[in-house]
DOBA-111341 format. One record per residue (C-alpha): residue number from 1; x, y, z. Coordinates in nm, 3 decimals, m for minus. Example, Ala and Ser with C-alpha at 12.3 -4.5 7.8 and 13.67 -1.06 7.14 Angstrom:
<pators>
{pator 1,{1.230,m0.450,0.780}} {pator 2,{1.367,m0.106,0.714}} 
</pators>
This chain:
<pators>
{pator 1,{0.000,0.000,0.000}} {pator 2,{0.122,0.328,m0.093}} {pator 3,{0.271,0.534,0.177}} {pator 4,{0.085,0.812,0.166}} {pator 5,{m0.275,0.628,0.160}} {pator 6,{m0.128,0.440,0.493}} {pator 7,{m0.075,0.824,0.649}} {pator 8,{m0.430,0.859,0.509}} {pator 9,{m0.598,0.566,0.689}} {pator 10,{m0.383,0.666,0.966}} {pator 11,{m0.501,1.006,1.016}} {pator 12,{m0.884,0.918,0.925}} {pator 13,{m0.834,0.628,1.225}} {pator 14,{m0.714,0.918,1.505}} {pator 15,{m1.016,1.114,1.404}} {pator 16,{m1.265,0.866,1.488}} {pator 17,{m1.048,0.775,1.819}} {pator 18,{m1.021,1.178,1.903}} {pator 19,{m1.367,1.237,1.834}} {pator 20,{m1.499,0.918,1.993}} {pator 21,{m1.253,0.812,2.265}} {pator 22,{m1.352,1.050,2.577}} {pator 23,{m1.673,1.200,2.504}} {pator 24,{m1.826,0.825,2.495}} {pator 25,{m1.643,0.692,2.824}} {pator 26,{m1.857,0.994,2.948}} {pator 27,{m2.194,0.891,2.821}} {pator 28,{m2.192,0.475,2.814}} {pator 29,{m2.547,0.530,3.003}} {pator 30,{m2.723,0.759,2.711}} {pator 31,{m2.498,0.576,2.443}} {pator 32,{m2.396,0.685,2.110}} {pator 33,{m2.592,0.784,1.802}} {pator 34,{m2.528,0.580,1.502}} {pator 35,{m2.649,0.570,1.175}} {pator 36,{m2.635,0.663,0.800}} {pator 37,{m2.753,0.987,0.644}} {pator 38,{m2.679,1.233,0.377}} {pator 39,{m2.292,1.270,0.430}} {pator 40,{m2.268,0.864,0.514}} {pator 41,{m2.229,0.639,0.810}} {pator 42,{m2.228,0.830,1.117}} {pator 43,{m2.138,0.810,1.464}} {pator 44,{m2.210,1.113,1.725}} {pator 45,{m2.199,1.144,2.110}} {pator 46,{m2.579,1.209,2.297}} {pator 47,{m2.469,1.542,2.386}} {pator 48,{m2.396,1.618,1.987}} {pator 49,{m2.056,1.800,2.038}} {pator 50,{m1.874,1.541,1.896}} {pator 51,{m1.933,1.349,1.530}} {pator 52,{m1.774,1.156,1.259}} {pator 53,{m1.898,1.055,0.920}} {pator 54,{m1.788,0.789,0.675}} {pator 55,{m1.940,0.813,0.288}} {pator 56,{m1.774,0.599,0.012}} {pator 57,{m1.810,0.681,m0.361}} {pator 58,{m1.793,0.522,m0.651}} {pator 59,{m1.813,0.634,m1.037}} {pator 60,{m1.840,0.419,m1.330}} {pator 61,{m1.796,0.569,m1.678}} {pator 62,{m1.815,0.452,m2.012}} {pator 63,{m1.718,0.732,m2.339}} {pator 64,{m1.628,0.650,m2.724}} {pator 65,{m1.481,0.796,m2.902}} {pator 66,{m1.301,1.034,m2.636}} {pator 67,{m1.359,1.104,m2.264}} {pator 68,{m1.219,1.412,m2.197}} {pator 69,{m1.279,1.759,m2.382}} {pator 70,{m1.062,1.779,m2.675}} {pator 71,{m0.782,2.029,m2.657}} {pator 72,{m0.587,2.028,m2.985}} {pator 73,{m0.675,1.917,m3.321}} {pator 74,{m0.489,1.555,m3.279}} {pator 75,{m0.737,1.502,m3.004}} {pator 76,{m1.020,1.479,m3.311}} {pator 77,{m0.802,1.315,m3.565}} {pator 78,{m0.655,1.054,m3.352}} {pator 79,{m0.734,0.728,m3.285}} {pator 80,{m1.117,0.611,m3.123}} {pator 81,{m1.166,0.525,m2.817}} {pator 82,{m1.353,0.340,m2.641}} {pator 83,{m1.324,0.342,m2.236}} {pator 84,{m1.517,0.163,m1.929}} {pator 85,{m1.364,0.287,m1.656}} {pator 86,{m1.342,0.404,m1.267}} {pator 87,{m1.346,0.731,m1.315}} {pator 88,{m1.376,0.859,m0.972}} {pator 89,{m1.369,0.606,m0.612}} {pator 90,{m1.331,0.870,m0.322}} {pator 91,{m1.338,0.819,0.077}} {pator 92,{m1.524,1.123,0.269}} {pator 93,{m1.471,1.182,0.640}} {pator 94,{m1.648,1.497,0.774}} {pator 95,{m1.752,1.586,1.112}} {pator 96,{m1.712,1.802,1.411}} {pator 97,{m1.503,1.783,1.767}} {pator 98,{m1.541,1.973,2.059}} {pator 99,{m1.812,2.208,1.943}} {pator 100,{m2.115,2.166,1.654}} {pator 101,{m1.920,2.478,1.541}} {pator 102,{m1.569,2.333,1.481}} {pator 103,{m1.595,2.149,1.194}} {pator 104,{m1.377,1.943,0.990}} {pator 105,{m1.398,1.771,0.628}} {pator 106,{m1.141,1.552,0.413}} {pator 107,{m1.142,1.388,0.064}} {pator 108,{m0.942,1.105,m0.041}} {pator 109,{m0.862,0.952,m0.411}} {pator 110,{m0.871,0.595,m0.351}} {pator 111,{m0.720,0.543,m0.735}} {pator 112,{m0.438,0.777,m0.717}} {pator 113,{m0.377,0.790,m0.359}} {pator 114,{m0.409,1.155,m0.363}} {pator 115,{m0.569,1.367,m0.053}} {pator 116,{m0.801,1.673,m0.274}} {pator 117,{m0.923,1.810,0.093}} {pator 118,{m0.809,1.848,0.422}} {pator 119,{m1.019,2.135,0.576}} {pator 120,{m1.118,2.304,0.930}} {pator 121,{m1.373,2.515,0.945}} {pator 122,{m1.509,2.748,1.211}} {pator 123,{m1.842,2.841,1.180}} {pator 124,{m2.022,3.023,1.466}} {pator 125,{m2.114,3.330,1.362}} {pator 126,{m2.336,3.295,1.014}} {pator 127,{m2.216,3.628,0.951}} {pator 128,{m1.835,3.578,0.989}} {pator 129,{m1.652,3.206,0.922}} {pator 130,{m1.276,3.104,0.890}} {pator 131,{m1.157,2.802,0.716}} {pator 132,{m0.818,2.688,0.672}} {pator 133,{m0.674,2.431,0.482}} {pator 134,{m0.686,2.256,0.100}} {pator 135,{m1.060,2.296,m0.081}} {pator 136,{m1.225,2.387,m0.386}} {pator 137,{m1.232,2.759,m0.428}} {pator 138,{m1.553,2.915,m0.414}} {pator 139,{m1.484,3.104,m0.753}} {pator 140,{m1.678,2.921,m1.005}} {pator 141,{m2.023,2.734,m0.916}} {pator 142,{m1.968,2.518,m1.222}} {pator 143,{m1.649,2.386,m1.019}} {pator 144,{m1.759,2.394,m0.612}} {pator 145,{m2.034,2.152,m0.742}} {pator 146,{m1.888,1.780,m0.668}} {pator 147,{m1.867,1.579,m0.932}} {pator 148,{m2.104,1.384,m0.778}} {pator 149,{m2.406,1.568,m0.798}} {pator 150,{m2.386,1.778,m1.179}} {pator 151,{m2.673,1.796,m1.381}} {pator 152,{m2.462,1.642,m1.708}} {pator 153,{m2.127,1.366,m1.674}} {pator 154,{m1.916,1.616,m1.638}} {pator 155,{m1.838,1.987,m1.628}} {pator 156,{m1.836,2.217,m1.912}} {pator 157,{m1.581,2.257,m2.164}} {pator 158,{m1.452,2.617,m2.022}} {pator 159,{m1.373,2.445,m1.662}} {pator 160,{m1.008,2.404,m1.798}} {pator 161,{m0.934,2.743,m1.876}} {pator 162,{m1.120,2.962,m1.613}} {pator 163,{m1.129,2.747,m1.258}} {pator 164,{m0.891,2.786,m0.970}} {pator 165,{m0.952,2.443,m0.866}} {pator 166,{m0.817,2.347,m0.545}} {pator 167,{m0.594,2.553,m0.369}} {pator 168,{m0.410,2.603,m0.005}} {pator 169,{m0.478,2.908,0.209}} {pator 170,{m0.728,3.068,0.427}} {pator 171,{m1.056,3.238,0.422}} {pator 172,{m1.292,3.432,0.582}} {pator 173,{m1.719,3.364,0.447}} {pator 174,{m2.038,3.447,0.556}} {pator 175,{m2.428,3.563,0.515}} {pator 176,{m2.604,3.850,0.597}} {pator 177,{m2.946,3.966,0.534}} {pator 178,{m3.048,3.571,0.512}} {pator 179,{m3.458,3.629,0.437}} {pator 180,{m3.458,3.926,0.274}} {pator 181,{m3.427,4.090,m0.039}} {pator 182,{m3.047,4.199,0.116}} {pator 183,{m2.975,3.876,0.110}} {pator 184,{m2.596,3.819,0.049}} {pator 185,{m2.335,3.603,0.085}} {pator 186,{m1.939,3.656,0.049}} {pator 187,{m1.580,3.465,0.009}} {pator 188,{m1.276,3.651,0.099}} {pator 189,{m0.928,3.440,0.044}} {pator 190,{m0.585,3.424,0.035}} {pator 191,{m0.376,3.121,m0.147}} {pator 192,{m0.063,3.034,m0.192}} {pator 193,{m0.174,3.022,m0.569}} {pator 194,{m0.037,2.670,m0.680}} {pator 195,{m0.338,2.464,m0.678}} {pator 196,{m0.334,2.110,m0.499}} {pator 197,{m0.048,2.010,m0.325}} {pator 198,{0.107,2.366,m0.315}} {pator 199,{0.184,2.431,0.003}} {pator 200,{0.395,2.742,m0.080}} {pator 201,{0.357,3.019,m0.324}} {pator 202,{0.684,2.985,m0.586}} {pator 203,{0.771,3.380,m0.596}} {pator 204,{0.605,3.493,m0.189}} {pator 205,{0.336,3.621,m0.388}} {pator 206,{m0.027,3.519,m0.326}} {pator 207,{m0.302,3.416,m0.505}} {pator 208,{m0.616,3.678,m0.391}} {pator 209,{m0.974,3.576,m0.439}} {pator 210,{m1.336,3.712,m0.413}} {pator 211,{m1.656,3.638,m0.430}} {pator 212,{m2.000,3.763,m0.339}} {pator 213,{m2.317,3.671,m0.419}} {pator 214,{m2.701,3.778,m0.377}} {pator 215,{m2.981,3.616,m0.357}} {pator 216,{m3.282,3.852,m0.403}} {pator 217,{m3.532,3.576,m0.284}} {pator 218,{m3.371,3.553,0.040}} {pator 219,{m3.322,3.205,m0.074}} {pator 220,{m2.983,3.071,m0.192}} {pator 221,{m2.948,2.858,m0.487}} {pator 222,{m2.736,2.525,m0.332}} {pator 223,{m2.411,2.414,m0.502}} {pator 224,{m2.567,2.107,m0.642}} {pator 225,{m2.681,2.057,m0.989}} {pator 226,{m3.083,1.911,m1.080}} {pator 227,{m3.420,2.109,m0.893}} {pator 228,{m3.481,1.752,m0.712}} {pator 229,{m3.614,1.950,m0.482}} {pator 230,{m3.913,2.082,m0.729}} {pator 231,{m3.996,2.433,m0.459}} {pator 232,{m4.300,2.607,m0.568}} {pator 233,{m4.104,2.890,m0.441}} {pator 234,{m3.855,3.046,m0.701}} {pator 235,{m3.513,3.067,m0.618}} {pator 236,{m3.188,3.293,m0.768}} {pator 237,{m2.857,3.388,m0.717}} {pator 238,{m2.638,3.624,m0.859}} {pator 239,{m2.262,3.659,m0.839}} {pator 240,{m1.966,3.812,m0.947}} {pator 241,{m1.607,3.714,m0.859}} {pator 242,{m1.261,3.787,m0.914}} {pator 243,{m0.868,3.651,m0.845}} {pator 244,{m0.522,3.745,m0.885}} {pator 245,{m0.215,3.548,m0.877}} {pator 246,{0.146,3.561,m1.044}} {pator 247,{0.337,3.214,m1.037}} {pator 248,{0.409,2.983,m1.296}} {pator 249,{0.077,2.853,m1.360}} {pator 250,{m0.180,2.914,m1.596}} {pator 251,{m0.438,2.702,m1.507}} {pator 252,{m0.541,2.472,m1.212}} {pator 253,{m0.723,2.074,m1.217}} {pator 254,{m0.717,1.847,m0.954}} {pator 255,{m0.362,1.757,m1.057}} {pator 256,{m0.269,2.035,m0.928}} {pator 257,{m0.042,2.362,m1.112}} {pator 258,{m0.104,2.358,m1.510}} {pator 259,{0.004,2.498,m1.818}} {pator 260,{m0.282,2.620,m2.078}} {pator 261,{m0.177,2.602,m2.429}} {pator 262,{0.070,2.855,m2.587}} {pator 263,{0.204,2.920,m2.214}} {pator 264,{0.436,2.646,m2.154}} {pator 265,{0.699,2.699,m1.880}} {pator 266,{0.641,2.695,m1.498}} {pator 267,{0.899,2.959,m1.399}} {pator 268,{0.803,3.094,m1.116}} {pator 269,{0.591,3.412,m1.118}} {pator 270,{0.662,3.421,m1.458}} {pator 271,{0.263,3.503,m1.512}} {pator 272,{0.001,3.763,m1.388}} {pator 273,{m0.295,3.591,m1.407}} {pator 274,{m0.619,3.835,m1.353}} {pator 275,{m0.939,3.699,m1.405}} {pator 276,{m1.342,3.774,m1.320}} {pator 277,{m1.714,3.654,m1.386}} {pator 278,{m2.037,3.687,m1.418}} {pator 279,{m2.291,3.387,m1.254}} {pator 280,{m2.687,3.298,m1.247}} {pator 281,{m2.829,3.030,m1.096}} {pator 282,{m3.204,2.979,m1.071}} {pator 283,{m3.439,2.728,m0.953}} {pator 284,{m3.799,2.675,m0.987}} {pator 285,{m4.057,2.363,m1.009}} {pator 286,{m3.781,2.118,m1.121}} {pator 287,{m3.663,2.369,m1.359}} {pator 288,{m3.291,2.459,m1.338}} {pator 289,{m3.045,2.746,m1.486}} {pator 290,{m2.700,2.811,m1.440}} {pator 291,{m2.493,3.066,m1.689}} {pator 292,{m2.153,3.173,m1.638}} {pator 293,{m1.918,3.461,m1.790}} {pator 294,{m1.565,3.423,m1.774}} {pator 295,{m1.280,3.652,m1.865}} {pator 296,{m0.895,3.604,m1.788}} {pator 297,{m0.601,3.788,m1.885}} {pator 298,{m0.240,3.635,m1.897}} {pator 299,{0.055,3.881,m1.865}} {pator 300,{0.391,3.674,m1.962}} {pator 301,{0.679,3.896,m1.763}} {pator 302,{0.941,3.719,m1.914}} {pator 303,{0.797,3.772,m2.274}} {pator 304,{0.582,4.143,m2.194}} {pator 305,{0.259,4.008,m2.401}} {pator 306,{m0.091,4.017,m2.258}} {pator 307,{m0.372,3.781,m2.354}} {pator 308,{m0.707,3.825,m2.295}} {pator 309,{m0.946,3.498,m2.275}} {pator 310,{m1.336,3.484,m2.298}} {pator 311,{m1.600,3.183,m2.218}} {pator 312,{m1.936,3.159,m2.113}} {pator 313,{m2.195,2.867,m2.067}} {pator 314,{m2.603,2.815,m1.993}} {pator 315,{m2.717,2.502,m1.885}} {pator 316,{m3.067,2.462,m1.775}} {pator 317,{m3.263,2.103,m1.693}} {pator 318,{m3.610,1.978,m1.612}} {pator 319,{m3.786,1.682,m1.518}} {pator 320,{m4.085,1.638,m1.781}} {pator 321,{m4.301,1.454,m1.589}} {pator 322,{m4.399,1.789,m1.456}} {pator 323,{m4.581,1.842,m1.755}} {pator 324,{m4.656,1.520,m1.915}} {pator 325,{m4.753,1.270,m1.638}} {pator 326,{m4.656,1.023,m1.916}} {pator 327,{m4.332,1.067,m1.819}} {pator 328,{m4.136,0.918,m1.614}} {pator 329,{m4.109,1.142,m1.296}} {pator 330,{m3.690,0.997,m1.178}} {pator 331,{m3.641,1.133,m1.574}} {pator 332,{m3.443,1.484,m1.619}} {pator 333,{m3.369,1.610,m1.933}} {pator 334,{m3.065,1.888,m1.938}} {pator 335,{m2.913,2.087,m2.242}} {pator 336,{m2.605,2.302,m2.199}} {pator 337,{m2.429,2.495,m2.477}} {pator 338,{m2.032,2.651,m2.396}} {pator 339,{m1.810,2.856,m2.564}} {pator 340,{m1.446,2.939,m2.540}} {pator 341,{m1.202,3.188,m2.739}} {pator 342,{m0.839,3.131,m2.589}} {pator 343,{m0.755,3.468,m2.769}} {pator 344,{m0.967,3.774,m2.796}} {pator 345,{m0.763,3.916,m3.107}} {pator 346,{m0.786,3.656,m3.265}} {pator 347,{m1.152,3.608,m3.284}} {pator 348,{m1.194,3.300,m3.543}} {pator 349,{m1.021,3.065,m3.295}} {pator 350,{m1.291,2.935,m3.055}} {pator 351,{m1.402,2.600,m2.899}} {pator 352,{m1.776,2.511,m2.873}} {pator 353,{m1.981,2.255,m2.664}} {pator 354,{m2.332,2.125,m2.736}} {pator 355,{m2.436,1.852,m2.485}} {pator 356,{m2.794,1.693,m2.418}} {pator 357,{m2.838,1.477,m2.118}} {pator 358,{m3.096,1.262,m1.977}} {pator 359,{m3.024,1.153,m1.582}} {pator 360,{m3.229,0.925,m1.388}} {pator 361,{m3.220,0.900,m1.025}} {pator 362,{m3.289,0.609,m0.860}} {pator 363,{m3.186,0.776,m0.519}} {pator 364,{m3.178,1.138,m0.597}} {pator 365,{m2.763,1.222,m0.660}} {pator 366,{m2.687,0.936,m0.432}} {pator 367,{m2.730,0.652,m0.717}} {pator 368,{m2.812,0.827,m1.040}} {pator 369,{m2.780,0.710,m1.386}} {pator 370,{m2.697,0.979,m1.680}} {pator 371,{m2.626,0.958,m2.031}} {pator 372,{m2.505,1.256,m2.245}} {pator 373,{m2.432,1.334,m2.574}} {pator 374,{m2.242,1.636,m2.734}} {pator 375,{m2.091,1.795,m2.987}} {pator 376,{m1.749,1.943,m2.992}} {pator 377,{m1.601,2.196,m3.230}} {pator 378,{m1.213,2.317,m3.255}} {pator 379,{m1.163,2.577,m3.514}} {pator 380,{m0.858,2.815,m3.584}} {pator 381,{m0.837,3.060,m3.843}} {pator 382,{m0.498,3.128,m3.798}} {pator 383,{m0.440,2.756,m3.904}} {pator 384,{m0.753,2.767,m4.135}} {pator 385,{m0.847,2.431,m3.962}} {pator 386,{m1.178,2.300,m3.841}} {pator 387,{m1.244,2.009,m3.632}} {pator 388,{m1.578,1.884,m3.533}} {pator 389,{m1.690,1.560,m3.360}} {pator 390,{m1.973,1.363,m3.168}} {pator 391,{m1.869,1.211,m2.788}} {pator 392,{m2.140,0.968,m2.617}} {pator 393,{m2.081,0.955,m2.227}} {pator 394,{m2.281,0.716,m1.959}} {pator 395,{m2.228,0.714,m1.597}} {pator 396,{m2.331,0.539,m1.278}} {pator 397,{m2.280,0.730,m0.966}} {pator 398,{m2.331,0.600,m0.637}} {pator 399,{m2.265,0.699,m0.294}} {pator 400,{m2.327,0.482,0.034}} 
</pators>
C-alpha cells in the first residue's frame, strides 16, 4: 500500500479515536448515536458535540470515441476510443469535535492515492466564518459543485481554462441579510496560488480571491446541480467574482499547477494571471439554470505580451413529468451549450460545446444514472483548420 494512503488511513483512524474516545467513556449510560444519512455512516456522542462521518463513492464511466474535452486538433483526428472505466472512487470523512461549530472535512482519491481536501472550518457566527486548509475555491459554481451531484457527466468545456480548482490558504465567508431581499453572501481568500499540493507560493506572492453573491429571494441557490427538490417557491442567485495570482501557472485541475496552451513553462511568477465573472443560478418547479461569464487575462513577464481569454456557458434542466404525467417522474432532461475563445484578437479561434443529457435517479444524486451526448467543435483561423466531432458519455454514480 502506498505510503501516503497508509498516512491517510492513519489520520482518518485518530479522528474517529479523538472524536470518539472521551466523550463516549462519558456517556456509556445515554450511548452513542449511530447511523447513515446524507454525508454517510455516522457516529455522534448524545450530547452532539462530537461526530464523525464515513461516505464511500464510486463512479463508473463509459465514453467513445473520447472522454475528456478535446484540446488540440490531434485530439479529433486521432485514434477512437472506447473506455469503461473508474473514473472517480473517493473516501469522505467529515464531522465536528469539541463544538457543533468546529468542523472538519477531508477527501481522499482511492485510485491515485491523492488527498483533494483536508479542511477546518469554524463556523459560529453565520455572519463571519474562517476556514483553513486545501478545498475547492468558491470562484466558479460550475467547479464547487462535486462531481457527484452535476446535472450532465461532467463539467463544461470552459472548466479548464477559467477554474482555480483546489488551492491552499485561508478564508474568511459568511451571510447577511439571510430572508430578505439583502440577502448576500461573500468569500474573501488568500492562497498560496499553486493549486493542490502547493503548500507554498513559488515567488512569496499570493493568489487573492473574491466572491460575493445575492440572492434577491432571500433564498440561496445550493451548489448542487438538478431542482430535485421541485420548490413552488422560485429561487436565484447572482454573483460576481474575481482573483489574482502571479506564479508559474496558468491554469489549475485536480492535478494540481497547469500549463494552458501557448504558455508552456512553470517559472516561477513568470505570469500575472487576472481573471473575473459573471454567474446565475435559478431554480424553480424542477426547472434549473445556471450561466456563467468568464474573462482572464495572462501577462507573460518574461515575454511582456498580454492575452485576454473569454467563455461563457447556460445550462438549464427539467424533469418532464412535470408536464406530461406520461413521463417518467426519476427522468431529467438537461441541455447546456459553452463557448471558449483562448484569444480575444484573434476572434476565429474558438471552442464550442453542445451537450444533451438525460439523468435518472434512482436515489436522488446518491445513485443516479446519466447519459449525455455532445458535440465538440475546434476551429482556428490562424491555421484555417476546423475540427468537429460527436462524444457519447454514460455514468453510474453512487454513494453509500
Amino acid at each position: 500500500m502506498p505510503k501516503a494512503t497508509v498516512r491517510i488511513w492513519r489520520l482518518a483512524l485518530a479522528l474517529v479515536f479523538l472524536a470518539l474516545g472521551g466523550p463516549l467513556k462519558a456517556q456509556e449510560e445515554e450511548g452513542p448515536k449511530v447511523g447513515h444519512g446524507s454525508s454517510g455512516f455516522f457516529i455522534e456522542t448524545a450530547d452532539g458535540a462530537w461526530r464523525t462521518a464515513l461516505q464511500f463513492r464510486l463512479q463508473f464511466r463509459f465514453s467513445t470515441p473520447f472522454d475528456n474535452d478535446p484540446v488540440t486538433f490531434d485530439d479529433y483526428t486521432g485514434d477512437p476510443r472506447t473506455s469503461l472505466e473508474v473514473n472517480r472512487a473517493r473516501l469522505k470523512v467529515r464531522g465536528h469535535g469539541f463544538k457543533p461549530w468546529l468542523g472538519y472535512y477531508m477527501e481522499y482519491e482511492l485510485a491515485a492515492s491523492v488527498l483533494l481536501n483536508w479542511e477546518l472550518t469554524v463556523q459560529k457566527n453565520p455572519a463571519l466564518s474562517l476556514r483553513v486548509g486545501q478545498w475547492k475555491a468558491y470562484y466558479t459554481r460550475e467547479r464547487v459543485v462535486s462531481s457527484g451531484r452535476q446535472q450532465l457527466v461532467d463539467r463544461s468545456l470552459i472548466n479548464r481554462y477559467f477554474t482555480i480548482d483546489r488551492q491552499q490558504g485561508v478564508s474568511l465567508f459568511g451571510r447577511v441579510g439571510e430572508g430578505s431581499r439583502a440577502d448576500f453572501q461573500y468569500w474573501l481568500s488568500a492562497f498560496t496560488g499553486l493549486g493542490r499540493g502547493g503548500n507554498a507560493n513559488d515567488d512569496g506572492r499570493l493568489m487573492y480571491m473574491a466572491r460575493v453573491q445575492w440572492n434577491p429571494m432571500g433564498r440561496s441557490v445550493a451548489f448542487r446541480g438538478s431542482e430535485l427538490s421541485r420548490e413552488s417557491d422560485p429561487t436565484l442567485s447572482v454573483a460576481v467574482a474575481g482573483a489574482t495570482n502571479r506564479s508559474g501557472c496558468t491554469r489549475f485541475s485536480t492535478s494540481g499547477c497547469g500549463s494552458l496552451e501557448g504558455f508552456p513553462d512553470q517559472d516561477p511568477g513568470r505570469y500575472r494571471v487576472g481573471q473575473a465573472l459573471f454567474e446565475t443560478a435559478f431554480n424553480w418547479r424542477g426547472f434549473q439554470w445556471s450561466q456563467e461569464a468568464h474573462w482572464k487575462r495572462i501577462r507573460d513577464r518574461a515575454e511582456a505580451t498580454t492575452t485576454d481569454l473569454v467563455g461563457n456557458y447556460i445550462q438549464v434542466g427539467y424533469f418532464p413529468s412535470l408536464l406530461w404525467s406520461a413521463v417518467p417522474e426519476p427522468m431529467e432532461l438537461a441541455f447546456r451549450w459553452a463557448t471558449y475563445r483562448p484569444d480575444v484578437d484573434q476572434p476565429s479561434n474558438r471552442k464550442d460545446e453542445f451537450s444533451l443529457a438525460a439523468n435518472w435517479f434512482f436515489s436522488g444524486h446518491d445513485n443516479k444514472l446519466s447519459a449525455e451526448l455532445s458535440w465538440l467543435t475546434l476551429q482556428s483561423g490562424v491555421q484555417d483548420q476546423l475540427e468537429e466531432g460527436v462524444r457519447l458519455r454514460v455514468q453510474w454514480e453512487i454513494q453509500f
